[in-house]
LUMLUM-332119 format. One record per residue (C-alpha): residue number from 1; residue in three letters; x, y, z. Coordinates in pm, whole numbers, plus 50000, padded with zeros to 5 digits. Example, Ala and Ser with C-alpha at 12.3 -4.5 7.8 and 13.67 -1.06 7.14 Angstrom:
// LUMLUM-332119
ATOM num residu    xx    yy    zz
ATOM   1    Ala 51230 49550 50780
ATOM   2    Ser 51367 49894 50714
***
This chain:
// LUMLUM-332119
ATOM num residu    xx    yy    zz
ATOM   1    Unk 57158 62007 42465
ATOM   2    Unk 57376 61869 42225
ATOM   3    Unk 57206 61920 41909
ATOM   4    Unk 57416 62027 41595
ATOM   5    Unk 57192 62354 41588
ATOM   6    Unk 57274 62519 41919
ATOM   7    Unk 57353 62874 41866
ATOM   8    Unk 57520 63110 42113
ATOM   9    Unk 57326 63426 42152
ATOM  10    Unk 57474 63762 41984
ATOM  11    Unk 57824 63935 42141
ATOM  12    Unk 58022 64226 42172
ATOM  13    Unk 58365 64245 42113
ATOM  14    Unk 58554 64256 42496
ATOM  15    Unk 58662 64602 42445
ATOM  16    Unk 58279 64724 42394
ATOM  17    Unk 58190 64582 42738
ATOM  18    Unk 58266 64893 42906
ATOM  19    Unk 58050 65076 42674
ATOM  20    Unk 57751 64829 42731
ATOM  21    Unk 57829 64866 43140
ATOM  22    Unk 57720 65209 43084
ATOM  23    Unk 57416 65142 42934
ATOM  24    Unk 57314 64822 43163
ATOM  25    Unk 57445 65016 43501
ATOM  26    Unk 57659 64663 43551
ATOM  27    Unk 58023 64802 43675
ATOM  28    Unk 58332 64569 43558
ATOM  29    Unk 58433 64611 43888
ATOM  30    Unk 58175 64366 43979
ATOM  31    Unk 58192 64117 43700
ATOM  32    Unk 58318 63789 43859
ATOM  33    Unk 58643 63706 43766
ATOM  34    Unk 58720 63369 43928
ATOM  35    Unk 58934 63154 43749
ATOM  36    Unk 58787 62842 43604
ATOM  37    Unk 58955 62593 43346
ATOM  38    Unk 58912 62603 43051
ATOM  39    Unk 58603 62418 42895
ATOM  40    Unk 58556 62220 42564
ATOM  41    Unk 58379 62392 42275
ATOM  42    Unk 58045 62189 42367
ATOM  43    Unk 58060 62281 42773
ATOM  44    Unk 58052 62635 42644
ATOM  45    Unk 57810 62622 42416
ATOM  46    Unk 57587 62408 42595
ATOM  47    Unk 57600 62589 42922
ATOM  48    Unk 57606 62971 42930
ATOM  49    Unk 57299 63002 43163
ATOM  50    Unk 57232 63353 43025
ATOM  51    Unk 57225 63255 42644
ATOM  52    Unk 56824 63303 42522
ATOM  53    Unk 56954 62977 42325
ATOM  54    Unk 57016 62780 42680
ATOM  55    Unk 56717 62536 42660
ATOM  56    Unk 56610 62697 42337
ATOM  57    Unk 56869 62561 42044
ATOM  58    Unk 56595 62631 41776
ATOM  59    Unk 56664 63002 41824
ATOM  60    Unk 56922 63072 41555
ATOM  61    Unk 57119 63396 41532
ATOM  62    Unk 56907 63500 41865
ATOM  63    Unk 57014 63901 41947
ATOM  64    Unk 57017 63920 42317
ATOM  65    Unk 56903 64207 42524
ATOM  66    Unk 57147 64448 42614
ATOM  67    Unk 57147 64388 42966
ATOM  68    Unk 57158 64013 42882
ATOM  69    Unk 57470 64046 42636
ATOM  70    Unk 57674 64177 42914
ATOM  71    Unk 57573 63896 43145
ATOM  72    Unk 57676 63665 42904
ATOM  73    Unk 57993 63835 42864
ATOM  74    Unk 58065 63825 43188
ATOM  75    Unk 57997 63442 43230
ATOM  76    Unk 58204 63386 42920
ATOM  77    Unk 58491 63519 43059
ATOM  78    Unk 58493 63371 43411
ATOM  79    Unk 58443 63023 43218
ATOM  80    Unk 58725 63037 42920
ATOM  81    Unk 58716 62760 42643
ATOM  82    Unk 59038 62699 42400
ATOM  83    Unk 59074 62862 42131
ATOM  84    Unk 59124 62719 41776
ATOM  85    Unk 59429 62837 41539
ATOM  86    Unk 59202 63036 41284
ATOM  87    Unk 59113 63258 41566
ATOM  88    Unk 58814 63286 41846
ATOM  89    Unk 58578 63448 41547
ATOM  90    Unk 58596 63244 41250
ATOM  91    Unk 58309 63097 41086
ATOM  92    Unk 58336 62749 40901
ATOM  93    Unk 58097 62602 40652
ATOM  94    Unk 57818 62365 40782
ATOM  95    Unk 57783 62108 40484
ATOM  96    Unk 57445 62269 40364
ATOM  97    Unk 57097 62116 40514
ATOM  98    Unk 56868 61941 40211
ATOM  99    Unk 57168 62087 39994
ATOM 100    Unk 57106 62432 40188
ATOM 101    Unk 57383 62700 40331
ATOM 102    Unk 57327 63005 40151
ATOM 103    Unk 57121 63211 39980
ATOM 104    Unk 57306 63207 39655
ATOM 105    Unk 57031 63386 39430
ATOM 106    Unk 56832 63704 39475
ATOM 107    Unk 56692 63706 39815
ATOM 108    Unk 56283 63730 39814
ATOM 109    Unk 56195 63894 40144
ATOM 110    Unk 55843 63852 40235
ATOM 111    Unk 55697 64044 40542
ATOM 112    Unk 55405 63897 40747
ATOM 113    Unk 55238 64100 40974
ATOM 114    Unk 55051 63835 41179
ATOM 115    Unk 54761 63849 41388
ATOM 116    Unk 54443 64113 41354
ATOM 117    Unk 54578 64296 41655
ATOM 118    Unk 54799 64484 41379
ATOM 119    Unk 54477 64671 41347
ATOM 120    Unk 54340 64828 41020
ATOM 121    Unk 54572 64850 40736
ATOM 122    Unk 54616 65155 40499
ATOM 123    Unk 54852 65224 40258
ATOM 124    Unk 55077 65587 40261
ATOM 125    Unk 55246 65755 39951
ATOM 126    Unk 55514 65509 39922
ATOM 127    Unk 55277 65263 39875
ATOM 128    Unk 55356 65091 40206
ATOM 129    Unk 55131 64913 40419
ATOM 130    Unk 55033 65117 40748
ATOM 131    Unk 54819 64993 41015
ATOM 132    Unk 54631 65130 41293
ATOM 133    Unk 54756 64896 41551
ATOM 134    Unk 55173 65008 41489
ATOM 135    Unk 55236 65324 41763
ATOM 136    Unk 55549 65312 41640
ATOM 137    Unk 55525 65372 41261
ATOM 138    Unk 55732 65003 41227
ATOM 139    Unk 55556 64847 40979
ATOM 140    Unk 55646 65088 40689
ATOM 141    Unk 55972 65170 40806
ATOM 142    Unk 56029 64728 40771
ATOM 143    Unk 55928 64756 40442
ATOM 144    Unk 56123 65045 40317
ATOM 145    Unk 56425 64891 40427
ATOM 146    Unk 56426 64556 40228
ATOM 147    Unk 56339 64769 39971
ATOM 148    Unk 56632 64993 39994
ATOM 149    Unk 56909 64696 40045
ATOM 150    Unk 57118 64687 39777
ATOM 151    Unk 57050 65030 39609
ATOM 152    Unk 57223 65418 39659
ATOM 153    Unk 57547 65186 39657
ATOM 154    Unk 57533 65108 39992
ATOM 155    Unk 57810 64852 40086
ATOM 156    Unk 57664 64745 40452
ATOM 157    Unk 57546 64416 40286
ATOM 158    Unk 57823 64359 40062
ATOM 159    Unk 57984 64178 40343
ATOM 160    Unk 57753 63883 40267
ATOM 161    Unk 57913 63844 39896
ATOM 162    Unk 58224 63665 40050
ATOM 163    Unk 58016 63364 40183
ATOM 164    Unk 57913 63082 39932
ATOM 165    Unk 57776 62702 39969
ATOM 166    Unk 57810 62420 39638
ATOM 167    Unk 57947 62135 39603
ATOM 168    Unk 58259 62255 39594
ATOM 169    Unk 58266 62421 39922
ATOM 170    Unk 58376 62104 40180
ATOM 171    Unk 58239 62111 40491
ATOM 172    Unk 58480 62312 40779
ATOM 173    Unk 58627 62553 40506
ATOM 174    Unk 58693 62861 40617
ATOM 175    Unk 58698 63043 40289
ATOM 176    Unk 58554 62975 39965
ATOM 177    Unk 58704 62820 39637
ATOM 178    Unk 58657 63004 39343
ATOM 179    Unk 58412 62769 39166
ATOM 180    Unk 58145 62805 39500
ATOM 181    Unk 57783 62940 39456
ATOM 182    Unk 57844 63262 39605
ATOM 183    Unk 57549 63535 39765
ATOM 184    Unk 57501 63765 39488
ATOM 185    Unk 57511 64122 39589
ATOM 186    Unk 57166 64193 39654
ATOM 187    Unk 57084 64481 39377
ATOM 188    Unk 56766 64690 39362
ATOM 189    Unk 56633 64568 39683
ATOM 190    Unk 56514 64261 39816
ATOM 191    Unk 56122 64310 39922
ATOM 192    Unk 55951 64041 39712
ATOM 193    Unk 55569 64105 39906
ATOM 194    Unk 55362 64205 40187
ATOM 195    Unk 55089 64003 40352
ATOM 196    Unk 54883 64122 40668
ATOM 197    Unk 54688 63850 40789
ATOM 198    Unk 54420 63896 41017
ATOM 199    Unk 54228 63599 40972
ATOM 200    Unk 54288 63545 41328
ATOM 201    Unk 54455 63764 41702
ATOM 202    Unk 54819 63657 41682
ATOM 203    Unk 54882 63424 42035
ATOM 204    Unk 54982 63654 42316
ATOM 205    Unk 55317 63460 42305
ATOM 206    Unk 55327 63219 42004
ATOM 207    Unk 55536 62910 42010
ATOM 208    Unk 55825 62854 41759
ATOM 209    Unk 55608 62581 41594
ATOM 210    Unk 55306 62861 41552
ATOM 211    Unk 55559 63099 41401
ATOM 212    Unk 55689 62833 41177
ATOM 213    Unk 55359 62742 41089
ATOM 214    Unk 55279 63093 40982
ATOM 215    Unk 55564 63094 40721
ATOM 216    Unk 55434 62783 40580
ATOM 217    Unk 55118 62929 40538
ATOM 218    Unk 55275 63270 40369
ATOM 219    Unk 55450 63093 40118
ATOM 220    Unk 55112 62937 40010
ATOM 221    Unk 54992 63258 39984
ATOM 222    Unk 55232 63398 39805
ATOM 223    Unk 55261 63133 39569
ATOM 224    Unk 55572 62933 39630
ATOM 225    Unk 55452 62622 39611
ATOM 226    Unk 55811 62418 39561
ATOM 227    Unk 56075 62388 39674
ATOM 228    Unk 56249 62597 39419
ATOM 229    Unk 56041 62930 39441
ATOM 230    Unk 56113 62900 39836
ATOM 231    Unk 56503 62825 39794
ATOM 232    Unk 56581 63183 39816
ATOM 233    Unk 56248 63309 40003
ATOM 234    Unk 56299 63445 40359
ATOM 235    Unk 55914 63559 40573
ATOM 236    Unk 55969 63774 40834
ATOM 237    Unk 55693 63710 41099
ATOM 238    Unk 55594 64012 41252
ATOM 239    Unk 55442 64014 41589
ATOM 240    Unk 55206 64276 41702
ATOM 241    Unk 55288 64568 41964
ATOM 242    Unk 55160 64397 42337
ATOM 243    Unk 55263 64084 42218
ATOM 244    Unk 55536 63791 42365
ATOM 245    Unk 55615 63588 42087
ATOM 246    Unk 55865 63303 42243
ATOM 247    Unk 55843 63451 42542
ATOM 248    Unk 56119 63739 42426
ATOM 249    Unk 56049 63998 42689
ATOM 250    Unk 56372 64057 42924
ATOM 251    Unk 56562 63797 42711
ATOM 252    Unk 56637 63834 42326
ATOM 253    Unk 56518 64040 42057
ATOM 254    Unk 56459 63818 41752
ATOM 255    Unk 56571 63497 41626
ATOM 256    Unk 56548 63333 41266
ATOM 257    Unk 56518 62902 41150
ATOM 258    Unk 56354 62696 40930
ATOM 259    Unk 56042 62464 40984
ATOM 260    Unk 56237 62153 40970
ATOM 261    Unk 56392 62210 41272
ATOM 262    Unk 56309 61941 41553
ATOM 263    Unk 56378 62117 41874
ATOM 264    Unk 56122 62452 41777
ATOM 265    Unk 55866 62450 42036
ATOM 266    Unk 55561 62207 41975
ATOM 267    Unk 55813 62024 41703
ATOM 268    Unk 55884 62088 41348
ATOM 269    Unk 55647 62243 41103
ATOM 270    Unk 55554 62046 40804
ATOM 271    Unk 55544 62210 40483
ATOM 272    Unk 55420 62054 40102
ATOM 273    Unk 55654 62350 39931
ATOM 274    Unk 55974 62249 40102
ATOM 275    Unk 56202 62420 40352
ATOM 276    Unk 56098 62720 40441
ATOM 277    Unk 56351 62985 40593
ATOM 278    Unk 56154 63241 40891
ATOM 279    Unk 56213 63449 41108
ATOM 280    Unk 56070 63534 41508
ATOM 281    Unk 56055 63954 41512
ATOM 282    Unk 55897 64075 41757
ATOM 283    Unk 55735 64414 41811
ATOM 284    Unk 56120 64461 42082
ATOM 285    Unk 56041 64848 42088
ATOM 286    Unk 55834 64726 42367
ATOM 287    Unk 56125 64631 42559
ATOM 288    Unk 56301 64987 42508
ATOM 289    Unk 56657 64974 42503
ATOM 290    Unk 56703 64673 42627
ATOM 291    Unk 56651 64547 42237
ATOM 292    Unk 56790 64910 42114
ATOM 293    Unk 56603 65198 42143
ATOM 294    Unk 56810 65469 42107
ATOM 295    Unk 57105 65254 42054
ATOM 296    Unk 57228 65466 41796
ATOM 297    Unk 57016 65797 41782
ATOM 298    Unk 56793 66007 41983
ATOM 299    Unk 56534 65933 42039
ATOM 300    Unk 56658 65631 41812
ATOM 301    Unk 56311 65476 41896
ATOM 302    Unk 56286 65250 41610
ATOM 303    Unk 56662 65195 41558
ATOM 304    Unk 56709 64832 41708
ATOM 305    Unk 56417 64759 41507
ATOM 306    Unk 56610 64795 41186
ATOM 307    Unk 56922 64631 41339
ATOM 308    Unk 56761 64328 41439
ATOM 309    Unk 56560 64311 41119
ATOM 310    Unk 56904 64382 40930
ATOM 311    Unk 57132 64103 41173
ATOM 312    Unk 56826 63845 41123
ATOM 313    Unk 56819 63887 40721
ATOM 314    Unk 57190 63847 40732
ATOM 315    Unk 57214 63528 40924
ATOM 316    Unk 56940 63392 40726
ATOM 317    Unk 57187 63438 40338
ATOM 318    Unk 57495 63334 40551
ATOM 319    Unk 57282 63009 40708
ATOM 320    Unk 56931 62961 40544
ATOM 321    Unk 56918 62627 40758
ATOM 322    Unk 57072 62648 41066
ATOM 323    Unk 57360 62487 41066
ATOM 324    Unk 57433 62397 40735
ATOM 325    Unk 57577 62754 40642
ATOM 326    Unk 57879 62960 40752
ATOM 327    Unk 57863 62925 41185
ATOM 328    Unk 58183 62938 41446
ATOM 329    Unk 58333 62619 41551
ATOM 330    Unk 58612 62750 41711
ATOM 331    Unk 58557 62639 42043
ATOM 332    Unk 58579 62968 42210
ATOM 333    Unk 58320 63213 42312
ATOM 334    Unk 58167 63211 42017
ATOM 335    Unk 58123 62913 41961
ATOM 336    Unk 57787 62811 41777
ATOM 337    Unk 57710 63175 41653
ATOM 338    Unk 57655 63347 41293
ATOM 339    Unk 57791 63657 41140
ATOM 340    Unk 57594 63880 41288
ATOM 341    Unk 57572 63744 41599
ATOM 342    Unk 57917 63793 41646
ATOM 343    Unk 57912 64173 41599
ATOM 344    Unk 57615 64255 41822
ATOM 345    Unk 57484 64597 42030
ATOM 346    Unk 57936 64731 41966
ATOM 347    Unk 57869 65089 42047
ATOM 348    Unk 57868 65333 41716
ATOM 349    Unk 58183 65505 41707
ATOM 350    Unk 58372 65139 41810
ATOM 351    Unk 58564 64945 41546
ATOM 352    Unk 58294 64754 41394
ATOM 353    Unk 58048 64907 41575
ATOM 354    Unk 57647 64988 41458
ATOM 355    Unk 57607 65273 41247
ATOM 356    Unk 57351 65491 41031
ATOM 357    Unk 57344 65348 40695
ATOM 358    Unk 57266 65550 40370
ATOM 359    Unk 57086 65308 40109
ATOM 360    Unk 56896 65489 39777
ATOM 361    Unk 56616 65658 39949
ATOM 362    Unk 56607 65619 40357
ATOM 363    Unk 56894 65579 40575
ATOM 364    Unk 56859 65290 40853
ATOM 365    Unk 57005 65180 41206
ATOM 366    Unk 57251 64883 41138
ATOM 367    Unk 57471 64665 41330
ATOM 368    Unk 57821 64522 41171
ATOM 369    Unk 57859 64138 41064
ATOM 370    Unk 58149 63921 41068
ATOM 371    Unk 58379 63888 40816
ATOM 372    Unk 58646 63602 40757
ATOM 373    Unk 58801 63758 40501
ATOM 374    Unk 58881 64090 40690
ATOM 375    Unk 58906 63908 41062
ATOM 376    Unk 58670 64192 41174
ATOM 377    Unk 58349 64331 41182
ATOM 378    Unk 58241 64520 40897
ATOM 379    Unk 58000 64763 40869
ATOM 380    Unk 58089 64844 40507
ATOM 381    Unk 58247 64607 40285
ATOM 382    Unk 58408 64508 39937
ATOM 383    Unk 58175 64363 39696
ATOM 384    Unk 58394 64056 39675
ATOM 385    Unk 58300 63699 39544
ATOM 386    Unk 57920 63727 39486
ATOM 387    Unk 57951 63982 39166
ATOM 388    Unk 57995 64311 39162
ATOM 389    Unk 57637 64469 39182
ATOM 390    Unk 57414 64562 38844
ATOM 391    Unk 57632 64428 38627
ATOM 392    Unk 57626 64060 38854
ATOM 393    Unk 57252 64021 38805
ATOM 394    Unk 56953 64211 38757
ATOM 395    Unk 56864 64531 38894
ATOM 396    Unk 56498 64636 39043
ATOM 397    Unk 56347 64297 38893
ATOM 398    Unk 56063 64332 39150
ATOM 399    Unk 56048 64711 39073
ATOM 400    Unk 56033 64765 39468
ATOM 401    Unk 56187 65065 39421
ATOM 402    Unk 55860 65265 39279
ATOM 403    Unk 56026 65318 38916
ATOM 404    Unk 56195 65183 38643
ATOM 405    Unk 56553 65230 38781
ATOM 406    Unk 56822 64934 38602
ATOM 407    Unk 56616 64893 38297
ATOM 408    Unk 56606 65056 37996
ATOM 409    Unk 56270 65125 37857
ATOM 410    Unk 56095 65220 37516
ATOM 411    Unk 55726 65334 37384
ATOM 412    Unk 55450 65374 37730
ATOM 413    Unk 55612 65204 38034
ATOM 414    Unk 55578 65312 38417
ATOM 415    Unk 55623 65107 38742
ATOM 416    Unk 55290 65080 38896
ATOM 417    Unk 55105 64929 39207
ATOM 418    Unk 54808 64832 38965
ATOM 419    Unk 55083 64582 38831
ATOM 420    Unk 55230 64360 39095
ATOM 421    Unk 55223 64073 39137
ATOM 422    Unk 55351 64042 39474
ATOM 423    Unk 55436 64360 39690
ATOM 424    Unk 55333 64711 39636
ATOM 425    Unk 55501 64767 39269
ATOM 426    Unk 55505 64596 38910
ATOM 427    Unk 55578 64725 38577
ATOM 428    Unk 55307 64848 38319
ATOM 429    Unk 55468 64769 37982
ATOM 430    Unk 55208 64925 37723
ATOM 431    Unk 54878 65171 37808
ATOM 432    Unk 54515 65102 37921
ATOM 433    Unk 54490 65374 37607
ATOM 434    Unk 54575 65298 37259
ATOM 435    Unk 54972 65327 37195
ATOM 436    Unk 55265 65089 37014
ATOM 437    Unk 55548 64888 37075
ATOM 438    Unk 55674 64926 37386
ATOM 439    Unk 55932 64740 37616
ATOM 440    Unk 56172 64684 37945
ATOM 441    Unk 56530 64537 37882
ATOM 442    Unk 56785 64470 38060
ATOM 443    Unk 57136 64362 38023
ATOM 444    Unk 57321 64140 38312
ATOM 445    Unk 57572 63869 38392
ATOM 446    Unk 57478 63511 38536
ATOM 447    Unk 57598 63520 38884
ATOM 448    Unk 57792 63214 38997
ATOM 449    Unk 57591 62923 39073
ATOM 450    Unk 57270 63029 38880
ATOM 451    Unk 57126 62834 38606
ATOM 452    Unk 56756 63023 38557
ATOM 453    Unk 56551 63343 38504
ATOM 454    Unk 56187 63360 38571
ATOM 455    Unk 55895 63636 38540
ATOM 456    Unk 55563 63651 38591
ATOM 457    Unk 55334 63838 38351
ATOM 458    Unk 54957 63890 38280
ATOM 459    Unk 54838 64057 37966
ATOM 460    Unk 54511 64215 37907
ATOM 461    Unk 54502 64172 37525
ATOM 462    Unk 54136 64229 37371
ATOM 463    Unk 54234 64194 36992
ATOM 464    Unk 54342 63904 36845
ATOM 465    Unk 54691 63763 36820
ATOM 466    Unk 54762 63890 36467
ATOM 467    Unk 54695 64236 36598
ATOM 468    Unk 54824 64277 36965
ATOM 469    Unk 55056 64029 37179
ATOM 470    Unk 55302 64012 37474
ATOM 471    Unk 55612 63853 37392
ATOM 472    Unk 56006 63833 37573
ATOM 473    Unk 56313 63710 37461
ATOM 474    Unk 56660 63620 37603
ATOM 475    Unk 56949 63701 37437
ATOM 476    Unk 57288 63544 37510
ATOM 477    Unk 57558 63846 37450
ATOM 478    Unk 57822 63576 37488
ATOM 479    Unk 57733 63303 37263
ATOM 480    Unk 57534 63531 37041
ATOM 481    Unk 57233 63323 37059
ATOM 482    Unk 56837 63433 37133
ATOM 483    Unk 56564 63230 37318
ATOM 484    Unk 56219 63328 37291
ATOM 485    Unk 56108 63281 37638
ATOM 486    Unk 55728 63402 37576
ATOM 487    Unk 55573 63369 37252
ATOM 488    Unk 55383 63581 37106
ATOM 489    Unk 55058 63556 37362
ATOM 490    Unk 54701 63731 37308
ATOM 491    Unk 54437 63637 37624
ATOM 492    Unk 54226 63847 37855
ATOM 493    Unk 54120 63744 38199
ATOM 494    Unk 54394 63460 38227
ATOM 495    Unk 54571 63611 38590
ATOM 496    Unk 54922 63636 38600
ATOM 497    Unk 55198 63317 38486
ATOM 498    Unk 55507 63287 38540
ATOM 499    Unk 55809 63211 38261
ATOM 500    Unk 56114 63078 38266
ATOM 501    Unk 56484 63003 38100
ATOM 502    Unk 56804 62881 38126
ATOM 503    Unk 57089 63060 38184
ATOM 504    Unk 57455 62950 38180
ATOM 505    Unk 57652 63112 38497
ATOM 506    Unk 57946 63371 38376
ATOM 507    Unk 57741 63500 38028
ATOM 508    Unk 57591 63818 37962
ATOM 509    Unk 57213 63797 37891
ATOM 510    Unk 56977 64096 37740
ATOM 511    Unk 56629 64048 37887
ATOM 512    Unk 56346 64187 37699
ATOM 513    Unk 55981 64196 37797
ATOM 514    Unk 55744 64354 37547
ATOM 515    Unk 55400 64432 37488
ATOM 516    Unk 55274 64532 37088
ATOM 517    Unk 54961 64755 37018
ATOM 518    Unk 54861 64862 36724
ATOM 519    Unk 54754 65132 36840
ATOM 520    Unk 54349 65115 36716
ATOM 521    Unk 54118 65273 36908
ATOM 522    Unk 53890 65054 37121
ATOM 523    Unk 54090 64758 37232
ATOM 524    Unk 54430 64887 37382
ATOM 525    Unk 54651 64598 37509
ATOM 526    Unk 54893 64645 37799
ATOM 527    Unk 55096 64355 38004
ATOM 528    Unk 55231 64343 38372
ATOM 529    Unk 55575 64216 38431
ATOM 530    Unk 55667 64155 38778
ATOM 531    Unk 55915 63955 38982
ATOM 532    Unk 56199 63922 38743
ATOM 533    Unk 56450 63700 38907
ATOM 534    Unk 56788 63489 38813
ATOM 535    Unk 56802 63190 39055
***
C-alpha cells in the first residue's frame, strides 16, 4: 500500500462529529478512545481500515458515506499521527504528473451517461438531456450545474483560483509564486458536451479500468484526439440508477483519476489522445443519506448528488493526476487527501460547512473546499491568483448558458442548439435568410500560463468567396497589433474546424468572429461558432 497515490477518504472537521453522530445514530460516548502512539504519516495513511481508499489507492478524492466518515473519524483519533508545522490541513504541491497538477485553462466538462439502462433520452426546454431510466430527474440537474459554475457571480469555486502548477511552482510548496500557471476562474460555465451512450448495459458494478476505459472512449467521441484538447478536459462517468459501479454501495460516494494510473482495477487504461482526467459517479441517491440525501434540504433528495459532483470537479482542477497537484502531506489525519476531501458531509450552518449555492440561473447543494490561503474551509471565496472573472478570460465561449451573455454582438446573431458543436448550445452568427454583416466579439485578458485561443466553426456559404465569407480576427489591445486567425472562407458541406492563435499571457485581446452576406436573395450564408477557448 505504499503507492505515491494513496488518498485518504473525505473528513469532517472534529467539531462536526457530533453533528454526523446524529445523523449515523453512533454516540461519542461509544467511540473508542484508547490511547495509541502516535503513527508515521504512511502508518496512517496506509491503514485506516474504514478508508474506501484501504486496498483501493486508485480512488482519488473518494467521498465516504456518512456513516463511514464517522467511523473513520473515530479510528483516526484513537490512532494519532504527528503533526507537521504548517498545520494538520495543509496541502503541498505534487510536482505535476506528465507535466500535470492543475487545470490551469478553462475547464471542459464532459458528461457521460454510460450504459443503455439510462433508458430513452429526450431533451426538455433547457435543452438538457432527459432520460427515461433517471427516477430522480439527475441527469439534467448534472448538466445545469456545470453550466451554471462560474456565472450569477457565484464565488463557491473561486476557492480553486489560489492553486497553480508551472515550472515555477517546486514541488512541497505550500503556496504559489507569482509567476505560477494559476486555475483561471471558471467564467460562463464549464459544460463543454453531453454524450449518452447506449451502445451497450453499463456492468452491474464496473471496474475502475471499465470506467477509465469509458473516458478514453468519450474523448474520441468528442474529438480530443491529443493530448492538448484533453489537458483541460474532465468526463464525468455517470452510472445508471440500480447500478454498483466499484462496488460503492455502503462505502463511498464517488471518486475521480486518470487512466494512467497502475493500481485502477484490471490496470491502467491506455489511451492514443493522452492522459485523460475521469471521474467514478455513481447514481449514490440509491444509497439515501448515507451519500447525502437530504443533507442539506428537505427532502434534499438530489442534494449529495450535486455535492459530490461539485467536490469531484474540484479535486480534479486542484489534482488532474493524482498526485501531482495540490494533496496533504502533513502526516496527520489527513494525510493523502485533496481540497475537498478535507471539508466533507460539515453540517450547513458549521464553519465551513455545505451550503445552498446561488449560481446565474439554478441554485445547487455544495460542500466547502480547503483553502491554504485562508487555513479553513471555504464555501465562498476571493477570486485571488487565477484572474479576476470576465475580464481574466473569456466569458460563455461554449455559449452553455442558452444566449449570448459576455459577448457583444452586431447584425443577426442568436445562441442556438442547431449550432453546437459539442453540448446543447452554439452561436448562429448570420441567418438561414438573406441579411449582412454580422458578428460576436469579445474583449479579454490572457490568464497566466496561457499561450492559445481556439474555435471551431462551420460555415454554410452557397455564393462564392467574392460575395459571402466567414472570417475572425485577433486583436492585441496591448501591443496594438491584429492577427487574422480565419481568412476569409466560402465552402458548403465541409463540417465544423477548428482555429487557432497565439496569445501572450497578461495582454488584452479583442476576439471577433464574423460572418458577411450580401444580403441577395437565394443563397443566404450563416456560420456556427462554438467552443471558444484560451488554453
Amino acid at each position: 500500500m505504499g503507492h505515491p497515490h494513496i488518498r485518504g477518504a473525505a473528513r469532517t472537521t472534529l467539531t462536526g462529529l457530533a453533528s454526523l453522530s446524529l445523523l449515523t445514530g453512533v454516540a461519542l460516548a461509544s467511540i473508542p478512545q484508547a490511547a495509541a502512539a502516535p503513527q508515521s504519516a504512511a502508518q496512517t495513511a496506509r491503514s485506516n481500515p474504514y478508508s474506501p481508499t484501504y486496498q483501493h489507492p486508485y480512488r482519488h478524492g473518494a467521498v465516504p458515506t456518512i456513516q463511514r466518515n464517522a467511523k473513520m473519524k473515530s479510528w483516526a483519533a484513537a490512532h494519532p499521527a504527528a503533526t507537521a508545522a504548517t498545520g494538520p490541513q495543509t496541502l503541498s504541491y505534487g510536482g505535476g504528473i506528465d507535466g500535470i497538477g492543475v487545470q490551469s485553462g478553462h475547464s471542459k466538462v464532459y458528461l457521460v451517461f454510460y450504459g443503455s439502462q439510462w433508458g430513452t433520452q429526450s431533451t426538455n426546454s433547457s435543452g438538457d438531456a432527459t432520460f427515461s431510466g433517471d427516477p430522480n430527474g439527475a441527469a439534467p440537474v448534472a448538466q445545469e450545474m456545470f453550466k451554471d459554475i462560474g456565472t450569477g457571480n457565484e464565488l463557491w469555486s473561486a476557492d480553486l483560483t489560489q492553486w497553480c502548477d508551472g515550472p515555477n511552482v517546486p514541488t512541497g510548496a505550500t503556496s504559489c509564486p507569482s509567476n505560477a500557471n494559476f486555475i483561471p476562474y471558471q467564467s460562463g460555465g464549464v459544460l463543454s458536451g453531453v454524450w449518452y451512450d447506449n451502445s451497450t448495459a453499463s456492468p452491474s458494478a464496473a471496474t475502475g479500468h471499465q470506467l477509465g476505459t469509458e473516458a478514453v472512449k468519450a474523448a474520441g467521441h468528442f474529438g480530443n484526439t491529443t493530448a492538448a484538447s484533453n489537458r483541460d478536459a474532465y468526463y464525468v462517468i455517470l452510472s445508471p440508477h440500480n447500478t454498483n459501479p466499484d462496488g460503492y454501495q455502503g462505502s463511498y460516494c464517488a471518486w475521480h483519476d486518470y487512466n494512467g494510473d497502475s493500481t485502477l482495477t484490471g490496470g491502467p487504461v491506455s489511451s492514443p489522445y493522452g492522459d485523460i482526467a475521469f471521474s467514478n459517479q455513481p447514481y449514490n441517491m440509491d444509497s439515501g443519506a448515507g451519500c447525502g440525501v437530504g443533507f442539506v434540504n428537505s427532502p434534499g433528495t438530489l442534494d449529495g448528488w450535486t455535492m459530490t459532483l461539485g467536490h469531484e470537479w474540484q479535486e480534479t482542477m486542484s489534482d488532474q493526476n493524482p498526485a501531482g497537484g495540490w494533496t496533504n502531506h502533513t502526516g496527520s489525519s489527513y494525510n493523502g487527501q485533496e481540497n475537498s476531501d478535507e471539508c466533507a458531509w460539515i453540517s450547513p450552518g458549521s464553519t465551513g460547512g455545505a451550503a445552498n449555492i446561488t449560481m446565474g440561473t439554478g441554485t445547487f447543494a455544495e460542500q466547502a473546499s480547503w483553502s491554504n490561503d485562508t487555513n479553513s474551509c471555504a464555501i465562498s471565496h476571493p477570486i485571488v491568483g487565477g484572474g479576476s472573472g470576465g475580464g481574466g478570460t473569456l466569458t460563455n465561449g461554449t455559449f452553455e448558458t442558452g444566449n449570448l451573455s459576455g459577448w457583444t454582438t452586431s447584425g443577426s446573431t442568436s445562441a442556438t442548439t442547431s449550432a453546437a458543436h459539442s453540448g446543447s448550445y452554439g452561436a448562429l452568427v448570420g441567418s438561414t435568410s438573406p441579411t449582412n454583416t454580422s458578428s460576436l466579439s469579445q474583449t479579454f485578458t490572457a490568464p497566466s500560463g496561457t499561450s492559445k485561443v481556439s474555435f471551431w466553426y462551420n460555415v454554410t456559404c452557397p455564393d462564392t468567396v467574392s460575395y459571402d465569407w466567414a472570417t475572425a480576427t485577433l486583436k492585441d489591445n496591448t501591443s496594438g497589433t491584429t492577427t487574422t486567425l480565419l481568412g476569409k472562407t466560402c465552402t458548403k458541406g465541409a463540417g465544423w474546424k477548428q482555429v487557432s492563435g497565439t496569445v501572450t499571457s497578461g495582454h488584452s485581446y479583442t476576439l471577433t468572429l464574423t460572418n458577411q452576406d450580401d444580403n441577395y436573395a437565394g443563397d443566404p450564408t450563416y456560420t456556427y461558432y462554438d467552443d471558444v477557448t484560451v488554453s
